[in-house]
N, C-alpha and C positions, 0 to 999 in steps of 0.2 A: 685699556686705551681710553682716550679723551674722548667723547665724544667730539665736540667740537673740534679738535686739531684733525678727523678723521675730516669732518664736512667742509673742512676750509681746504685743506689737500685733494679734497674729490672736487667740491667745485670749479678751481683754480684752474686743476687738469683738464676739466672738461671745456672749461672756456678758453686755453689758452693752446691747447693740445689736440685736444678731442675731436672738437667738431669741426677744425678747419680738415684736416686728414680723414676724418668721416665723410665729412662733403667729396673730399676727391674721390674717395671710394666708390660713393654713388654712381658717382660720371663713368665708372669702368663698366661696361654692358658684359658683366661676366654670368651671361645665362647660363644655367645648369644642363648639363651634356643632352639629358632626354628632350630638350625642346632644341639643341645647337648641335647637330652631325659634326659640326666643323669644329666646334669648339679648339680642337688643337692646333687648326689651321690657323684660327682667329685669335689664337693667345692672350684670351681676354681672362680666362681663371689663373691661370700665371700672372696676370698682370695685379690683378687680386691681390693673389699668395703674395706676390715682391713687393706689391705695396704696404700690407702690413705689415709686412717681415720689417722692414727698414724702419716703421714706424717705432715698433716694438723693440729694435735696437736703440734707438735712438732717445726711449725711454728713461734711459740712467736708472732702470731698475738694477741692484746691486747682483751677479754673478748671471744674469739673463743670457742664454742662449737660443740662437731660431736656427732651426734648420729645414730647408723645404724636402719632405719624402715623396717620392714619387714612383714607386717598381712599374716596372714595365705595362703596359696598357692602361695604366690607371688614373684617377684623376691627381693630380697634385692633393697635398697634405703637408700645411705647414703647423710643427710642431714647433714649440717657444716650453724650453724648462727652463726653473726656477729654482734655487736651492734654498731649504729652510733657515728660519734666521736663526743667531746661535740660540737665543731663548726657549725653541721649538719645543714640545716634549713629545711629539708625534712623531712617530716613527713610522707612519703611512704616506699617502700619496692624496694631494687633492686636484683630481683631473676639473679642470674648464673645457665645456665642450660649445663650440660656434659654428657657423658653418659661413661661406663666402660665396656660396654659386648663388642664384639668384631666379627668379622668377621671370620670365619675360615680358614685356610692357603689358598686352594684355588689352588692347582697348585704349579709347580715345582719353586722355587725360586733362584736366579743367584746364583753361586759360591762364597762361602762367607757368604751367606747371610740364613736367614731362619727365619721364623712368629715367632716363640716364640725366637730369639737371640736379643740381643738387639748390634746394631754393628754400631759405629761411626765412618763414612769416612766425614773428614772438616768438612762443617756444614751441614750435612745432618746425622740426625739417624735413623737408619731401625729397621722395625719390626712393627708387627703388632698390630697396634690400637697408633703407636705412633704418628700419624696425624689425627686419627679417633678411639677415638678424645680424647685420656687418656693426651693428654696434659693442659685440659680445666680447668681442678682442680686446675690444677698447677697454671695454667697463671690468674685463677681469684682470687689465694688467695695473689698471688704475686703481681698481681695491689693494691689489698688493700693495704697490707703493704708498697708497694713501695708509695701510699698516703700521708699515716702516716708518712713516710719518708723524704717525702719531704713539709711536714706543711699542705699539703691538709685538705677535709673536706669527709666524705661522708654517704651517709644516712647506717641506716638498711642494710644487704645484708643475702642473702640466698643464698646460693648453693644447687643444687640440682643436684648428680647424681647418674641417673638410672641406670639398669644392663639389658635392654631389648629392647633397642632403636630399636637395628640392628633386633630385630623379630617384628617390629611394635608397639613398646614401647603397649600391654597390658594391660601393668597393672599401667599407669599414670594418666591416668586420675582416679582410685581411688585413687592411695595417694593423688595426687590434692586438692580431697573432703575432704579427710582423714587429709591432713595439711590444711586446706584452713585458718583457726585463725589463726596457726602457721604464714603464709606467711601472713596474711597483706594485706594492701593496698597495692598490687604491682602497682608499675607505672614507671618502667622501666623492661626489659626483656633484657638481656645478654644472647645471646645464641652461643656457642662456637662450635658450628657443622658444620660447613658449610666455605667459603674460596670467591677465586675470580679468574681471569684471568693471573694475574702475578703478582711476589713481588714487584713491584713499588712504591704499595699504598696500602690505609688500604680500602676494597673489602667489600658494603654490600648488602647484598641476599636483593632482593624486593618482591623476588616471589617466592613460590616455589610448583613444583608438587604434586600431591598426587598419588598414587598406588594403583590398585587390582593384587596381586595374589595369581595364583590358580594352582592347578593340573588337566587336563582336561584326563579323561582314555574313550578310545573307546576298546570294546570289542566285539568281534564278533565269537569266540568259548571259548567252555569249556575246550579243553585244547587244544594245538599246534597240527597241522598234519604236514605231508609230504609235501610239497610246491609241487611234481609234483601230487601228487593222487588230493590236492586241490585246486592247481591254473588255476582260470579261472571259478571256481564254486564258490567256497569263497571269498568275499570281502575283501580284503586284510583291515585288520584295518589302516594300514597308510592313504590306497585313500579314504577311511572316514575319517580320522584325517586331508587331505588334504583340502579335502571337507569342512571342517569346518574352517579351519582356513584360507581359502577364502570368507569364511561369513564374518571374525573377520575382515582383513587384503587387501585390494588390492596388488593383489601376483608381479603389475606392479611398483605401486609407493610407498606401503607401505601404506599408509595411513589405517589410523582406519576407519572401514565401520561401527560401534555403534553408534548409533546417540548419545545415552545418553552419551559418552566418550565426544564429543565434548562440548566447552563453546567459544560466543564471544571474540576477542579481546579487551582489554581495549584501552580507550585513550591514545595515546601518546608514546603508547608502540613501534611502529615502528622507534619515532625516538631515543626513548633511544635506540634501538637495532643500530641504523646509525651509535651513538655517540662511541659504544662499536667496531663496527669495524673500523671506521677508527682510533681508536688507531694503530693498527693492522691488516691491512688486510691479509686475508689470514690464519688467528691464528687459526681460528676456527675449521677447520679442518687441520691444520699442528700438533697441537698437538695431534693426534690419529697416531698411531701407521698404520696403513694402506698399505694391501701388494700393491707391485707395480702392477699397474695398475688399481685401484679400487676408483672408485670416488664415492663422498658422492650422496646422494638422488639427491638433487637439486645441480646446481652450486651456488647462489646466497647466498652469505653469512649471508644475512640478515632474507635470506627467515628460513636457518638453524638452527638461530640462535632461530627463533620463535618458527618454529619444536619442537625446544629442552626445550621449556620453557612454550610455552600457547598452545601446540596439542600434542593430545594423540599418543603415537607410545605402540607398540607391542616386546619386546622381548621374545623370547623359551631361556629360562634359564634352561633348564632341562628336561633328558629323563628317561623313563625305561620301562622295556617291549624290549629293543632292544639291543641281546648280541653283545660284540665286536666285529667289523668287522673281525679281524684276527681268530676266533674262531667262527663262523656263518656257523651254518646247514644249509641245503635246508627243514625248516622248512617254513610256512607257520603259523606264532605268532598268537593267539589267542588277547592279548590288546599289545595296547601299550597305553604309558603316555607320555603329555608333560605339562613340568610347564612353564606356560605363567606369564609374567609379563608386565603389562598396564601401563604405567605414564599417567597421567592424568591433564589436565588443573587446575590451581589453584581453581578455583570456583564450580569443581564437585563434586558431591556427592558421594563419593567412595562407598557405600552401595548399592546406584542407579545402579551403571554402574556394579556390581557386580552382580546386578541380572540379567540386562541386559546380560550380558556376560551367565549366567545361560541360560536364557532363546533360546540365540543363536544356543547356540551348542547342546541343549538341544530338540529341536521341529522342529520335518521334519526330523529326522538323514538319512540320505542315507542309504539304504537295510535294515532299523529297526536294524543297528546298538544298544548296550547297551551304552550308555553316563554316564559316573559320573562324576560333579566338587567338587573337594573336597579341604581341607586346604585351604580354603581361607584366605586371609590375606589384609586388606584393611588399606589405610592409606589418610586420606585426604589435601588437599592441603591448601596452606596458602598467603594470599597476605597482604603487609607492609602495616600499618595504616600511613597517611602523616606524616612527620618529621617536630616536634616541632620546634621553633625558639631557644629553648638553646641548641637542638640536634644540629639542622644547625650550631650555631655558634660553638661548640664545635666540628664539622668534619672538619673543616674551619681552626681551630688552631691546629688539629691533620694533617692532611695535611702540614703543613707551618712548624711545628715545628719536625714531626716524619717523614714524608716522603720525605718532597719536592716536594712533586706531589699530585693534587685534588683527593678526596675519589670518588668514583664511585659505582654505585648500577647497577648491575644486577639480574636479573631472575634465578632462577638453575633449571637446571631440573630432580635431584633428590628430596627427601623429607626430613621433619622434624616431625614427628608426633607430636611431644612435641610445638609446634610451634601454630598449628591450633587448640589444646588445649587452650592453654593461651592464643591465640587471642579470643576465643568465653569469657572466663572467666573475661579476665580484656581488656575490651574494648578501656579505655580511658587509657592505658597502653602506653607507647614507647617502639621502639623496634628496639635493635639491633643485628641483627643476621649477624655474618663474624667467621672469625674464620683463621686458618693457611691453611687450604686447596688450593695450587697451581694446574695447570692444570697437572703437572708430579706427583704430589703426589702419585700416584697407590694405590688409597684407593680402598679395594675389592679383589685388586688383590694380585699377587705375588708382593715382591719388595716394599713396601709399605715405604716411609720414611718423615719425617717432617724437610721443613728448618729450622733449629733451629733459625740463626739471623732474619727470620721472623714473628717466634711465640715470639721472643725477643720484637720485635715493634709492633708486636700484643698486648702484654701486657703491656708496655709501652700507649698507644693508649686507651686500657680501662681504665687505672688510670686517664688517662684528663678526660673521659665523665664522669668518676663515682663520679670525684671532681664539675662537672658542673652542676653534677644532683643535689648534695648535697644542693646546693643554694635555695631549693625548686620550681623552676621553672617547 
């Protein structure tokens, strides 16, 4: 293929197609089931699903089919195939994996701005799920075409995107089973969730975490007293909740005390972590938001870097049982709750460490406290199968040609459910997982927005590998 006839076809699309129908996206409040009970009530992930359905027909991609799946209980899943062009020599299947549920607002957002608005300042578009990751559709039906476009070749392709990611994708792994004829020989994996350190270069995940959580509630009356009639008899439920979460947590360094959390380092992994800071020293913790005075765990960047990638760390994501400080009796609380969240070494068992964690807080409780863990949610982790020799040569020519600078693989130390999936299912698979994701992106948070000229060379970037795949290599 042309270069250039590739990046005049991606650009084109993306200015003239792309982001007006991305924007609408935004504006749909399609939060993901675990934060919306109603979700079905509120028809806001169908509304998702239909809107890109239509976009993607509308497409004029040549033999394009959408069809939204949905069995019984489950979230929507709009599947989009694609037939290979005649050129193809691939006789596999290249799955696109996205996702369309969404995160919930989350907190107050800057002036201006707001999760369901969809608000373009230069090249930056805000709003929520515009980076995470409602771009994914876009950018992989746009490489196709940009292909086509430019005389390329390429196999079979499947898109697949869910509406549950953001609660632990559920319910993928049975449409998996459920499509698994549909899908084919896969033997490449495109998956648009995930990003890198800066826009320089085209950024691919090597590794990524897995996750338990949970709600931990300690109870210790039937209902609330008077803080003076019972403090100093009753066990305050916190200094058991504290208690426990110095079993889980070294309250000094942080460190996870669960044996089962922990997993070996792999080979080699400290010097790709070497190679990733001396890009940039210092990066890794300058880009966090950090009040003055507050330094990270360790000094050593390298040490942090690992932290964040191959060892389990602990976040309290969530309370209740504890009214607001400005409005707080001299009550003496019967339970409180905290929702813990585990990241996990790529190789753990996220089941294992779940029980483990049960089992923690669960046996010995201090004063025969009541313990419940409930809402579990586990999510397992995922590490890259080696990179093929047409992989290599094709990030080799996207480098020289798209970026001017070497592709680079790092670790994340969030997750991919969908990820660890398709690694157990298609073994001898490839796999590319990057995506638009920048370190400023605020995916989660308030303020959320996508560089557009780099989800541009993002997609650009997958029409070379998808044309190299084609070759049947």
């Amino acid at each position: 293929m042309e270069h250039a006839r590739v990046r005049d076809a991606v650009d084109r699309a993306w200015a003239d197609h792309v982001i007006p129908s991305l924007s609408e996206l935004v504006e749909i409040p399609a939060v993901s089931p675990a934060y919306d009970p109603s979700w079905r009530a509120g028809g806001q992930l169908h509304a998702a699903v239909d809107h890109v359905r239509r976009w993607v027909e509308s497409s004029g991609l040549p033999g394009v089919a959408c069809q939204v799946v949905e069995l019984d209980g489950r979230t929507p899943l709009l599947l989009v195939e694609v037939p290979a062009t005649a050129g193809s020599a691939s006789s596999g299947t290249v799955v696109f994996y996205g996702h369309l549920d969404k995160q919930p607002a989350l907190g107050e957002w800057s002036p201006g701005l707001g999760p369901w608005q969809a608000v373009r300042r230069g090249d930056r578009l805000y709003g929520r799920g515009s980076v995470d990751d409602g771009y994914a559709a876009y950018a992989a039906v746009t490489a196709l075409g940009a292909v086509r476009a430019a005389g390329g070749e390429h196999a079979r392709a499947v898109v697949l995107l869910e509406t549950g990611e953001e609660s632990g994708s559920p319910d993928l792994p049975v449409y998996l089973e459920h499509l698994s004829d549909r899908l084919g020989d896969v033997t490449l994996v495109v998956c648009l969730d995930s990003g890198g350190d800066d826009y320089e270069r085209l950024w691919l995940t090597s590794s990524l975490r897995g996750a338990v959580q949970a709600t931990v509630t300690v109870r210790v009356l039937d209902t609330p007293v008077h803080s003076g009639l019972g403090g100093g008899i009753v066990p305050n439920p916190f200094l058991v909740m504290r208690g426990l979460l110095d079993r889980l947590e070294d309250p000094a360094t942080g460190e996870v005390r669960v044996p089962e959390m922990h997993a070996p380092l792999p080979d080699g992994l400290r010097e790709e972590v070497e190679e990733l800071v001396a890009l940039d020293p210092g990066r890794v913790t300058r880009r966090f938001p950090l009040v003055e005075g507050v330094v990270p765990l360790v000094a050593d960047d390298v040490e942090l870097i690992v932290n964040n990638t191959w060892r389990p760390a602990l976040s309290v994501i969530g309370a209740a049982g504890l009214p607001e400080a400005s409005s707080a009796g001299a009550v003496l609380l019967d339970a409180v709750s905290l929702r813990l969240s585990f990241r996990l070494p790529p190789p753990v068992d996220a089941e294992t460490a779940r029980a483990a964690l049960e089992k923690v807080v669960t046996t010995d409780v201090p004063y025969g406290a009541r313990v419940e863990v409930t809402d579990a949610m586990t999510i397992n982790g995922w590490h890259a199968p080696a990179v093929a020799p047409w992989l290599s040569a094709a990030l080799v020519d996207v480098a020289e040609q798209v970026y001017g600078e070497p592709c680079r693989s790092a670790g994340l130390g969030g997750g991919i459910p969908f990820m660890e999936t398709l690694g157990r299912r298609y073994p001898d698979a490839q796999f590319v997982v990057t995506g638009a994701l920048g370190p400023d992106s605020n995916l989660h948070v308030p303020d959320e927005w996508l560089n557009i000229p780099f989800a541009r060379q993002l997609t650009e970037s997958i029409a070379h590998i998808v044309d190299a795949h084609s070759a049947g290599r």
